[in-house]
C-alpha positions, 0 to 999 in steps of 0.5 A, a space after each residue: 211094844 208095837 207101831 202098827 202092828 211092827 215091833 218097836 225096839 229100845 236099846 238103852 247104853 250107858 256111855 258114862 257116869 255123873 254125880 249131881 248135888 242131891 237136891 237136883 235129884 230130890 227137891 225139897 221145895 219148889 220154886 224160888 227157894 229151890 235154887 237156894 236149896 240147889 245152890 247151898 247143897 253140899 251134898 252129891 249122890 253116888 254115881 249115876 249112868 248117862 243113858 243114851 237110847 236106840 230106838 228101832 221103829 218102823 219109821 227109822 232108827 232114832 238116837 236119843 242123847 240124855 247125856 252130858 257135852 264130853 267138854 264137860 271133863 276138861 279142865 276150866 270148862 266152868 271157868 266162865 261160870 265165875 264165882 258161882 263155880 263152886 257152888 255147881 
């Protein structure tokens, strides 16, 4: 890949892992009646990266960040989240 005639170089990291309810990943519906589905979904997938992208071009070097806040692991992070919690 180039930006005017410079190349242009993508590193891809993998800084962590993440299992998400399948209907976040495969929706069956759209609209409303995908939040249904999303909320009432029991199911998880396997474990999936969280990427994080290094770009070199010409203009500078760029982080692109796809992933999760790390307070994410820490116990009662979703607290305030309520009953709702436990569907999530």
């Amino acid at each position: 890949m180039t930006a005017g005639g410079r190349p242009v170089r993508v590193h891809l990291f993998s800084t962590g892992r993440v299992a998400v309810k399948t209907r976040f990943k495969e929706a069956r519906v759209s609209g409303w009646l995908s939040i249904a589905d999303f909320i009432f979904d029991r199911r998880w997938t396997e474990w999936l990266p969280i990427w994080v992208m290094v770009v070199e071009h010409p203009e500078g070097i760029f982080v692109v960040d796809t992933g999760e806040r790390a307070e994410v692991c820490e116990p009662g992070y979703f607290r305030s989240s309520g009953v709702l919690r436990k569907f999530f």
